[in-house]
C-alpha positions as CSV (number, residue, x, y, z in Angstrom):
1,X,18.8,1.4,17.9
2,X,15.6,0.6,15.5
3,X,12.6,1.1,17.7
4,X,10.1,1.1,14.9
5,X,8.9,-0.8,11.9
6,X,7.1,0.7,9.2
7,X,5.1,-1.7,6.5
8,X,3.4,-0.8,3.6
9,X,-0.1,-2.7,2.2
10,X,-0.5,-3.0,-1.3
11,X,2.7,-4.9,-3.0
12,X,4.0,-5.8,0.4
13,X,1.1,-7.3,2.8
14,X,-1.9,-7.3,0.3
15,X,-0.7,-8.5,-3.1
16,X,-2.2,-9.3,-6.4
17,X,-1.4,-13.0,-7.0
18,X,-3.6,-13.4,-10.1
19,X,-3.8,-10.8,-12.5
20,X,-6.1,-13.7,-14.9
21,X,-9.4,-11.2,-14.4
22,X,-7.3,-7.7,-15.0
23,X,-6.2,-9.4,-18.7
24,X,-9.1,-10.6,-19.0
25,X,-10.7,-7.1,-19.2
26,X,-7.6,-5.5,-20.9
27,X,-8.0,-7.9,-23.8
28,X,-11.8,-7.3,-23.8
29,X,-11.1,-3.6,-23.9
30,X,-8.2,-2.9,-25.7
31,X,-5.9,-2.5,-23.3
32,X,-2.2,-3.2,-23.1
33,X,-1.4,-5.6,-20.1
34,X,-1.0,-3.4,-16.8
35,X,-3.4,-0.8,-18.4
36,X,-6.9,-1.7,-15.7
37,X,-4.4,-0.7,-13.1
38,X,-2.7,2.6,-14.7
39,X,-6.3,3.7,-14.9
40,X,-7.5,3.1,-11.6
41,X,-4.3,4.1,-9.8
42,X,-2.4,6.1,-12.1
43,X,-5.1,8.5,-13.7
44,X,-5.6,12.0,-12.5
45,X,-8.5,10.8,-10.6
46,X,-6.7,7.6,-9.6
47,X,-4.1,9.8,-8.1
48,X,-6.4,12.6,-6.7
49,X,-8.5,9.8,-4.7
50,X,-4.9,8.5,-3.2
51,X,-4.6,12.3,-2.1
52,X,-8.2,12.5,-0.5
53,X,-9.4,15.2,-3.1
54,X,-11.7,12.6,-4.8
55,X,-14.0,9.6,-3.4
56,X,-13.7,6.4,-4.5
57,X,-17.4,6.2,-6.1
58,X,-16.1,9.3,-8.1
59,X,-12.9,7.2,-9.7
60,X,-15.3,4.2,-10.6
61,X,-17.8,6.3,-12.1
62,X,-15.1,7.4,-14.1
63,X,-13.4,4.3,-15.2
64,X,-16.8,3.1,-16.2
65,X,-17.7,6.3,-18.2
66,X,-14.2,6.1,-19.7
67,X,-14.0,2.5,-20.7
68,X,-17.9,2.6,-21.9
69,X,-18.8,0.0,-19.5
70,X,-22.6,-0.1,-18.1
71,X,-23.4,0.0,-14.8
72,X,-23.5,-4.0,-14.7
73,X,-20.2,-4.3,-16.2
74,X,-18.7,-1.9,-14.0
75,X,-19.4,-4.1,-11.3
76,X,-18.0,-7.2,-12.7
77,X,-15.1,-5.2,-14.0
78,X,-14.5,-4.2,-9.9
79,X,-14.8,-7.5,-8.6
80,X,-12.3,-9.2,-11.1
81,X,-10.0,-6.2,-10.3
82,X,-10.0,-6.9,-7.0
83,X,-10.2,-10.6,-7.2
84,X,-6.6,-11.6,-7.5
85,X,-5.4,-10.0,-4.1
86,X,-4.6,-12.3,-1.4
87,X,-3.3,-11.2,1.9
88,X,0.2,-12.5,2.9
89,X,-0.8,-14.0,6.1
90,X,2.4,-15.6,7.5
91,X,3.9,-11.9,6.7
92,X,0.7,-10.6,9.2
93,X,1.9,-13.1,11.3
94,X,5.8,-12.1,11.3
95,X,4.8,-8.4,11.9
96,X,2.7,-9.2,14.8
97,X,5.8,-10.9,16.5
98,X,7.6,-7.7,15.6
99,X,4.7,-6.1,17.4
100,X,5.4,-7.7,20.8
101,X,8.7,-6.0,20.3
102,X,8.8,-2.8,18.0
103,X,6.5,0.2,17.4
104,X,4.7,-0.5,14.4
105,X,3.0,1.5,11.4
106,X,1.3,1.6,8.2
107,X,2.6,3.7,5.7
108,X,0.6,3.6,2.2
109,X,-0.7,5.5,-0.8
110,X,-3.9,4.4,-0.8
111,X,-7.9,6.0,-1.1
112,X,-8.7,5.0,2.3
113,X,-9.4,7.9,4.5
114,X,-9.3,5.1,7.8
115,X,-6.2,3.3,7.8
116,X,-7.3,1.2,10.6
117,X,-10.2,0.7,8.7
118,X,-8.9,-0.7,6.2
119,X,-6.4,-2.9,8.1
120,X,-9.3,-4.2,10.0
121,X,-10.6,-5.0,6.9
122,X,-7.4,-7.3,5.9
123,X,-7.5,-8.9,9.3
124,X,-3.9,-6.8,10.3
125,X,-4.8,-3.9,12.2
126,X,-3.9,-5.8,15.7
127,X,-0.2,-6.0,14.1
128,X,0.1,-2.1,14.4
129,X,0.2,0.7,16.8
130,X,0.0,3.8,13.8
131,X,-1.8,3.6,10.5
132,X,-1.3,6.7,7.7
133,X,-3.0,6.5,4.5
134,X,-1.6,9.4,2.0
135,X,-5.9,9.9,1.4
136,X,-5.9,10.9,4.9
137,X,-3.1,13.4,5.3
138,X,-3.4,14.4,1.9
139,X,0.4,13.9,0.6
140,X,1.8,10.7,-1.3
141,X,4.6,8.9,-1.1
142,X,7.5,9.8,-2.5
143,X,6.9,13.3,-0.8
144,X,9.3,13.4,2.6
145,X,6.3,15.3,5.0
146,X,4.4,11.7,5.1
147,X,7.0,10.0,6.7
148,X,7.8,13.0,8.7
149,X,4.1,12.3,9.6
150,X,4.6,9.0,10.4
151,X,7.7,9.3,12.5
152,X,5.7,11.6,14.6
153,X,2.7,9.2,15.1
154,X,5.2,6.7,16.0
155,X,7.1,9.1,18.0
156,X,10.8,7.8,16.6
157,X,13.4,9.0,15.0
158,X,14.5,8.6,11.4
159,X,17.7,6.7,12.7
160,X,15.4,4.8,15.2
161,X,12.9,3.6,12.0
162,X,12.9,0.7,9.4
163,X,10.3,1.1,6.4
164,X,9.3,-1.3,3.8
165,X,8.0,-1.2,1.0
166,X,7.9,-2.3,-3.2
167,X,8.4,0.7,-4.9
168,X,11.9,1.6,-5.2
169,X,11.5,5.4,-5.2
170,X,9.7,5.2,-1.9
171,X,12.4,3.5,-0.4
172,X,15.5,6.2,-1.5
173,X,13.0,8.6,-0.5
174,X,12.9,7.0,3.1
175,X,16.7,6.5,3.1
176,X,17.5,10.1,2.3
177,X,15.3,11.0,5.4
178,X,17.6,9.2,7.4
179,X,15.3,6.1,7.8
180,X,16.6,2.7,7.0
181,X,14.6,0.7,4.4
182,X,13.8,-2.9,2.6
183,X,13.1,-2.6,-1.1
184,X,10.3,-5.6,-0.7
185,X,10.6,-8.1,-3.7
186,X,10.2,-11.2,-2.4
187,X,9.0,-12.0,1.2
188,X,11.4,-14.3,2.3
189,X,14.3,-12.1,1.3
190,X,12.4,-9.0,2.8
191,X,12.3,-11.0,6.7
192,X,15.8,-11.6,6.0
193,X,17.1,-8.4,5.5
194,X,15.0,-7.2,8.4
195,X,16.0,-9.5,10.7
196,X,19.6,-8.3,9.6
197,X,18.6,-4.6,10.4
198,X,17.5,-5.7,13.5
199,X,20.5,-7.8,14.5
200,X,17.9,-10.9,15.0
């Protein structure tokens, strides 16, 4: 019997719709298409800052040192990094009438130390009841002992869990746990498949 829903954030509820201001910079800079996010999320700092080992100032003082940028392009680089995410609001909405009915938590590899933070800042933190940000516990996704940690929080069993989520690695590693989970491509087909898990 599922008793609890776990989401993701970024690819799932917050996701970039317009990546116009990322090219914009990759073609300015030399970069291959995808390459403004490899650096922020995928560079040694990038990754230390998801783990909590790094702030956030830290990995933009580093992407501007790296790329050569001054401290006024920096800033323009940031906001048109950031300028294409949109939050999927009817999702929001669909996980808060989950909420009436399921446990619910955020699972994400993220740099925010305050989950609920940071789902206050998207305008979703009513929808949940546990928020775990791998920059908090200090332990990323793939890795089993966060959603051990988020089971816990949530105080379900793998067999009594769902998890979503885009990456495809993160959802085997959920299903080998014992956790049933929703490879999120598309949001329609994601509610679908839920609502078949949950016999709805």
């Amino acid at each position: 019997m599922i008793k609890s829903i776990i989401f993701d954030v970024g690819g799932v509820l917050v996701r970039t719709h317009d990546q116009s201001g990322r090219r914009k910079w990759e073609a300015r800079l030399g970069l291959k298409p995808g390459g403004a996010a490899q650096l922020v999320f995928d560079s040694d700092l990038g990754r230390k800052a998801q783990l909590g080992q790094v702030s956030l100032q830290e990995v933009w003082t580093w992407v501007g040192a790296h790329l050569g940028l001054s401290p006024d392009e920096l800033t323009a680089f940031r906001r048109d990094f950031w300028a294409g995410d949109q939050v999927d609001h009817e999702l929001a909405d669909y996980v808060r009438r989950l909420h009436a009915r399921y446990r619910t938590g955020i699972l994400s590899n993220s740099w925010a130390r305050n989950g609920r933070a940071m789902a206050e800042k998207f305008g979703f933190a009513d929808c949940f009841d546990v928020f775990v940000t791998s920059a908090e516990v200090g332990v990323m996704k793939p890795d089993p002992r966060i959603y051990h940690v988020t089971l816990r929080r949530l105080e379900v069993l793998p067999s009594e869990a769902v998890f979503v989520d885009d990456f495809i690695e993160n959802v085997r590693a959920a299903r080998r746990l014992g956790i049933q989970a929703v490879h999120f491509t598309d949001p329609a087909l994601a509610r679908r498949q839920l609502q078949e898990l949950l016999d709805e």
